[in-house]
C-alpha distance (Angstrom), angle and dihedral (degrees) to the residues before:
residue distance angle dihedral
X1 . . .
X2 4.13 . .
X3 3.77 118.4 .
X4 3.33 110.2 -81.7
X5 4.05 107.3 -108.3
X6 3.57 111.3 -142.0
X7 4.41 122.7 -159.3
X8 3.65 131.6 -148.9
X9 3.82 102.1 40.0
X10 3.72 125.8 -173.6
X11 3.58 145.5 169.7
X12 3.50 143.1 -160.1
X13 4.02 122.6 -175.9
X14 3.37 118.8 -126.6
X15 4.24 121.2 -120.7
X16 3.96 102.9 -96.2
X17 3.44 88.4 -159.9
X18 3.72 98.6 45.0
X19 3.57 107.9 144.5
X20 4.22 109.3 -144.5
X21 4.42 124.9 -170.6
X22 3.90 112.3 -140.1
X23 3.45 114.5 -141.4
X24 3.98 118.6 -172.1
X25 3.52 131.6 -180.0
X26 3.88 90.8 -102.6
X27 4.09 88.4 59.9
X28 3.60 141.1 -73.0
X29 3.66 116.4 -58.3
X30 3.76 115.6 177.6
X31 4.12 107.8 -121.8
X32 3.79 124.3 166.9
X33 3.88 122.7 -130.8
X34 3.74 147.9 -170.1
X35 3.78 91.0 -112.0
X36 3.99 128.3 -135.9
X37 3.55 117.0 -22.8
X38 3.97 118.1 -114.2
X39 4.18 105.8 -96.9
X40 3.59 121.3 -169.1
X41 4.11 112.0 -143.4
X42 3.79 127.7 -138.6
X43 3.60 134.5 -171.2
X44 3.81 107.5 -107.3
X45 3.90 116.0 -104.1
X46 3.78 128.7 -136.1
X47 4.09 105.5 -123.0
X48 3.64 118.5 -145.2
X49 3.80 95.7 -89.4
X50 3.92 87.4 65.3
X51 4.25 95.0 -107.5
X52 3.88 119.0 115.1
X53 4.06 110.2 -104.5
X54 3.88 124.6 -97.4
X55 3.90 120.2 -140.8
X56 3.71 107.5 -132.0
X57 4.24 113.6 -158.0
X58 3.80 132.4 145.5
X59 4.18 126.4 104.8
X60 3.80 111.9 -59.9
X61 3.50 102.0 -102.0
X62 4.29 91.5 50.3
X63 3.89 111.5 43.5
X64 4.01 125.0 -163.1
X65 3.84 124.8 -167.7
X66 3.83 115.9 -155.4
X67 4.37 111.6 -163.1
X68 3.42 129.3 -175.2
X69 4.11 89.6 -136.1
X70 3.97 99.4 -170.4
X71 4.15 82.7 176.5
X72 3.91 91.8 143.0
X73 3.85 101.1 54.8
X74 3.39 98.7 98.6
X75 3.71 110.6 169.7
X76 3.75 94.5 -0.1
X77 3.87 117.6 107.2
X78 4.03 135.3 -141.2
X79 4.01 110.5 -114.3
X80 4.29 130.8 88.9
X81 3.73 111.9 -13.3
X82 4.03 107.7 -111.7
X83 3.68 103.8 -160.3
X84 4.41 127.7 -82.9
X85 4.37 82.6 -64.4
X86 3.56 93.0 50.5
X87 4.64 137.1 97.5
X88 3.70 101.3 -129.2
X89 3.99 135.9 86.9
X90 3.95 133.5 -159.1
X91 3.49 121.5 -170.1
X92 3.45 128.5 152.8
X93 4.09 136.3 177.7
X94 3.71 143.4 -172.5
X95 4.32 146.7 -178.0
X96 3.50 128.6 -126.5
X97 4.31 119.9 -153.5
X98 3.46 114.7 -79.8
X99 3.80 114.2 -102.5
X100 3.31 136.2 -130.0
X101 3.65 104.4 -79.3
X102 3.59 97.2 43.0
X103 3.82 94.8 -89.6
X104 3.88 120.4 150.7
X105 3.93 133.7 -160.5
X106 3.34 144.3 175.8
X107 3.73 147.8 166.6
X108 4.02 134.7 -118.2
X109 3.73 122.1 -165.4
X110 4.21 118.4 -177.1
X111 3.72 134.4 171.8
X112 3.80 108.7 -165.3
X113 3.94 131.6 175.1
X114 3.49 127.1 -126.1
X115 4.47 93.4 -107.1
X116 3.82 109.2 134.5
X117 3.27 96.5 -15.2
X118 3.92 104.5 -132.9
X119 3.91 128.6 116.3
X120 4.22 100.0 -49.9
X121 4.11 90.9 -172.7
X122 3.73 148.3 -20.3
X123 3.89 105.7 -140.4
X124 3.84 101.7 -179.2
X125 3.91 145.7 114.2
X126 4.04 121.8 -63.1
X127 3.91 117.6 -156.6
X128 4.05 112.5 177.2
X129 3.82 128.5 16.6
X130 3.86 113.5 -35.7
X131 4.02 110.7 -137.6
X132 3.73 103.5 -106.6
X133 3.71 100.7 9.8
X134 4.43 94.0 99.8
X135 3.43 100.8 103.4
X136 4.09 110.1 179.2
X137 3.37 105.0 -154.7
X138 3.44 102.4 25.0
X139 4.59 110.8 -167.2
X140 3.57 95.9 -137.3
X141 4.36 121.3 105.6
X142 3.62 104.9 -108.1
X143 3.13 110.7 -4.1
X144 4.25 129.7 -41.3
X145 3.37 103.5 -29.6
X146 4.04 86.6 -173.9
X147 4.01 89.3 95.7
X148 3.73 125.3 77.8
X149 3.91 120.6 179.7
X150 4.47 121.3 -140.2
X151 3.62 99.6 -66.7
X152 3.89 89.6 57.7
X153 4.22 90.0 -112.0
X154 4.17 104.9 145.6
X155 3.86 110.6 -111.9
X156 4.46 104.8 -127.9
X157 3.88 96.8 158.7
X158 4.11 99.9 80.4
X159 3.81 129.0 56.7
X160 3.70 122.2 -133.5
X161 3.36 105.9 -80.4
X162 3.56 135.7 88.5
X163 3.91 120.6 -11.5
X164 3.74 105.4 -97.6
X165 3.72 131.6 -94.9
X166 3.88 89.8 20.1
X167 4.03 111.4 150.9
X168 4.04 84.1 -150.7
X169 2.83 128.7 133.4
X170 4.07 102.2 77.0
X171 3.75 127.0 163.5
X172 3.62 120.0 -127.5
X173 3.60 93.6 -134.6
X174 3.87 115.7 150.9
X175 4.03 85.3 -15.7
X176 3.89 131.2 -42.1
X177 3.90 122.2 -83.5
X178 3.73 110.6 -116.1
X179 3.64 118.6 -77.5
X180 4.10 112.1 -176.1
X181 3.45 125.2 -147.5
X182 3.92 124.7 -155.9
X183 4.01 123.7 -161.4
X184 3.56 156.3 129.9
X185 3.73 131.4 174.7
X186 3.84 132.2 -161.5
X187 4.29 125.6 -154.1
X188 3.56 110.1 -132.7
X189 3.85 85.5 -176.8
X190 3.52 107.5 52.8
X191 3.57 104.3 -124.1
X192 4.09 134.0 -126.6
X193 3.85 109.2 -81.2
X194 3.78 110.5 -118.7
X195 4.01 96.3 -100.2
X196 3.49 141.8 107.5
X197 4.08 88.7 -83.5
X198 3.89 97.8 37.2
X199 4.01 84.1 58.7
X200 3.86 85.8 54.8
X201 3.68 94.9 58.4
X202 3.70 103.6 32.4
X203 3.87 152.0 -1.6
X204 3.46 138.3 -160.9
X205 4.37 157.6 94.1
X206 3.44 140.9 -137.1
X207 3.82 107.9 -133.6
X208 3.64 153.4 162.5
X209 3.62 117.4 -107.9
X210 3.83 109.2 -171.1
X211 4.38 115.1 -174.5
X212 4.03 124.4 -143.4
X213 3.83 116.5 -164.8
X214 4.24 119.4 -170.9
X215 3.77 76.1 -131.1
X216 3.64 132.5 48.4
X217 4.36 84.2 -143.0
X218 4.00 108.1 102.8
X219 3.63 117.2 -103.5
X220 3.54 119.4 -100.8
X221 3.99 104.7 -140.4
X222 4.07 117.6 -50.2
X223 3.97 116.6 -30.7
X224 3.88 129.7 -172.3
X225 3.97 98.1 -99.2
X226 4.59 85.5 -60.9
X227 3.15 88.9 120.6
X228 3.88 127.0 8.8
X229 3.51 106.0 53.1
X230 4.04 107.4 170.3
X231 4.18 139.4 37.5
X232 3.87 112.4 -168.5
X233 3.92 109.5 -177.9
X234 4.09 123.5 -163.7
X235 4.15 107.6 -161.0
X236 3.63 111.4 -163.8
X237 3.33 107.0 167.3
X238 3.79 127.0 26.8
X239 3.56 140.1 175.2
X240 4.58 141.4 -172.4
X241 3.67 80.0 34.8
X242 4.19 83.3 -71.2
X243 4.17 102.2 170.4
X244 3.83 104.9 4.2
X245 3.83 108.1 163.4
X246 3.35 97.2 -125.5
X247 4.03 98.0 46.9
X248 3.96 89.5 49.4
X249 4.44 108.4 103.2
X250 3.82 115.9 -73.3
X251 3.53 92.2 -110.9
X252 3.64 103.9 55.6
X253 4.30 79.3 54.7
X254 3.50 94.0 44.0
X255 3.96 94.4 51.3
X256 4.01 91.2 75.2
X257 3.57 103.0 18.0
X258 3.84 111.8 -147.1
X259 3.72 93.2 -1.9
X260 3.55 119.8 162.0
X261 3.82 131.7 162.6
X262 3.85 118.0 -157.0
X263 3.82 116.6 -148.2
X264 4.26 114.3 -179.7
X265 3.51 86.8 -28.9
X266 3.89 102.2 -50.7
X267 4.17 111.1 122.3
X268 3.61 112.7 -130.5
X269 4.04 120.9 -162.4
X270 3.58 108.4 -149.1
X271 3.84 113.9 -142.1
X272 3.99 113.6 -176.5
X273 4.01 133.9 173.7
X274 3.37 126.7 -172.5
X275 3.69 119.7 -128.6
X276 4.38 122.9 -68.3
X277 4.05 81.6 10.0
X278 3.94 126.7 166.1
X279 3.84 84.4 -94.6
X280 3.49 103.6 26.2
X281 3.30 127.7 57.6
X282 3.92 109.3 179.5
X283 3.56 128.0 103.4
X284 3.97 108.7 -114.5
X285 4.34 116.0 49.6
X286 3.97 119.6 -88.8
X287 4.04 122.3 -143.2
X288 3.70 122.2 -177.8
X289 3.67 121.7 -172.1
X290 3.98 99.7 -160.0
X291 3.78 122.9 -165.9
X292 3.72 119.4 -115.5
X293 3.72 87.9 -131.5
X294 3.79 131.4 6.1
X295 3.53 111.5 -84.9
X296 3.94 115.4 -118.2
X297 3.80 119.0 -101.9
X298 3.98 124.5 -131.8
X299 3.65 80.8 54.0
X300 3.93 122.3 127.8
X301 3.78 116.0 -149.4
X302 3.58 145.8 175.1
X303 3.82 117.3 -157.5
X304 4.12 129.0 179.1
X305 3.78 99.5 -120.9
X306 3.85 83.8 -164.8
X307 3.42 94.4 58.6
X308 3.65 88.0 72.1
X309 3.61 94.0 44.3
X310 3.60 91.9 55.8
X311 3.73 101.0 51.0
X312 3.71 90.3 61.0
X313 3.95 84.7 43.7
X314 3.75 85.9 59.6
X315 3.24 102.4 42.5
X316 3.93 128.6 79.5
X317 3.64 133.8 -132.9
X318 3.85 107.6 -106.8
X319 3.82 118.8 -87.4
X320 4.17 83.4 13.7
X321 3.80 150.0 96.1
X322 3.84 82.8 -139.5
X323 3.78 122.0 117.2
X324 3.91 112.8 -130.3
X325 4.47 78.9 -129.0
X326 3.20 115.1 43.7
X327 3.68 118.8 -132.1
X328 3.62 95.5 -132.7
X329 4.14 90.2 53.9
X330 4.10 116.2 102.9
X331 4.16 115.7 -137.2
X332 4.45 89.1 -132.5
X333 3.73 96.2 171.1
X334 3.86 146.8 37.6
X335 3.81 115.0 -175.3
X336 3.74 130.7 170.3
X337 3.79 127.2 -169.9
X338 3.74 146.5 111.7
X339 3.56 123.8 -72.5
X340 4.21 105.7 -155.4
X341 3.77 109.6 -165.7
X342 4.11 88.0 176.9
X343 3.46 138.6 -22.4
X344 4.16 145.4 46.7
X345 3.70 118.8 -60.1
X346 4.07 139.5 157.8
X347 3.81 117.3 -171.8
X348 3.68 132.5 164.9
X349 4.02 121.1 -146.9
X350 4.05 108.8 -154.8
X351 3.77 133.8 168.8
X352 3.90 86.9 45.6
X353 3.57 114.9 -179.5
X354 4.12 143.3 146.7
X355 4.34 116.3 -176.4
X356 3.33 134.9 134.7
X357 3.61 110.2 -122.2
């Protein structure tokens, strides 16, 4: 198959002298760095099999997929952005090489009207087995064919399924082994404060989303809570007030009253509901663990995805000897991306990485 020609390029060069904080799970320790690499960004393509392309980077032996996932559009159309009152959607994304240590990053543009005003997309990375992506006899000639890799090649060795050389799935059991997540992430469009106005012009977060199944096999497409029992998202970085704790419903609040988890000194509100709830209306339970405050960009960090995991595995549902995780449920997925409820936005995601140490 050709190289897959992608339109609309653009470029913006990174801050040589940017100066970036490391903060690890042990503490912060002040450490200067190169900064985020420069990324070029390309509209996403349709492949033959009618689904948009997803960029596939990491080290050989531990795969990522980045998508553009514009699953919340609904009747608004791809072409030239028309302003918050207008139909159409632009978003755009792109990969930059791997570096030296195995890091990834890349970079997610969007342009997204006003219309309905709930989540319109989550472009981000995937690392595991996305619920619903297994597809058993997948139609295209050697093997997906819907991947291509940094020099724009198409992927055709892997089926769809989960990205390769992922250690998930992993059973909750007694409580997850850690799994240690690297990041940072830079706006190169400042985004909306988080007041009255900022909401006006613009909505958003950059967040976590982490996947339980009942069963460690990959979902086929969407099931009725059979399968994928649990959503646990991390926010953080929001902006228009998009997410704060105490402006998220009164029974996601109520669910643990007063319960806050706190992670190298950052407070996080839990909000939970249960499955087919008065504000939620899927089939497997949601948690969010939202920042007090947005947490500062330029910033290099390493957080214990487990960590999270495991205070919901430790903790019981109220008025029961039930745990709010199940032991018996698998963590599938990791994903991290934006979700844009409105508004213009360009930010970059660097010093990208998912291991257990």
């Amino acid at each position: 198959m050709a190289p897959i020609r992608l339109t609309r390029t653009l470029s913006i060069s990174a801050l040589a002298a940017a100066a970036v904080m490391t903060c690890t799970a042990s503490g912060a320790h002040p450490q200067r760095s190169a900064g985020y690499p420069d990324i070029q960004l390309s509209t996403p393509q349709k492949s033959p099999y009618g689904t948009e392309y997803v960029l596939q980077t990491g080290p050989s032996g531990s795969r990522y997929w980045i998508e553009d996932n514009p699953w919340g559009a609904g009747s608004l159309t791809r072409g030239p952005y028309q302003g918050l009152a207008g139909t159409t959607f632009e978003s755009q994304y792109g990969i930059a090489p791997v570096d030296a240590a195995g890091n990834i990053a890349w970079r997610m543009s969007w342009k997204w009207p006003v219309s309905g005003d709930g989540v319109k997309a989550y472009p981000g990375a995937i690392f595991g087995a996305k619920p619903g992506w297994f597809v058993a006899n997948c139609p295209c000639p050697n093997g997906s064919a819907i991947l291509q890799q940094e020099d724009g090649q198409p992927v055709t060795t892997i089926p769809i399924g989960p990205t390769p050389g992922t250690f998930l799935p992993l059973q909750v059991g007694a409580g997850l082994p850690r799994i240690h997540t690297s990041f940072a992430f830079h706006h190169f469009i400042k985004p909306p404060p988080n007041t009255p106005d900022g909401q006006k012009r613009g909505q958003g977060h950059l967040t976590f989303d982490l996947w339980l199944q009942k069963t460690p096999t990959q979902e086929h497409g969407g099931d009725t809570g059979l399968v994928t029992s649990h959503e646990i998202m991390i926010p953080v970085n929001y902006w228009g007030s998009y997410g704060e704790w105490d402006k998220r419903p009164q029974d996601w609040r109520a669910y643990c009253k007063d319960c806050v988890f706190e992670y190298q000194g950052i407070r996080f509100h839990v909000l939970h509901a249960e499955p087919k709830s008065p504000s939620w209306s899927q089939y497997w339970a949601l948690t969010v663990f939202e920042p007090e405050h947005p947490l500062s960009e330029d910033t290099v960090r390493t957080f214990d995805l487990s960590a999270f995991v495991n205070f919901l595995r430790n903790r019981n549902k109220p008025g029961t000897n039930t745990p709010m995780v199940a032991p018996t449920d698998h963590l599938v997925d990791i994903e991290f991306g934006v979700e844009p409820i409105h508004g213009v936005g360009d930010l970059e995601v660097w010093n990208y990485r998912v291991w257990k140490p």
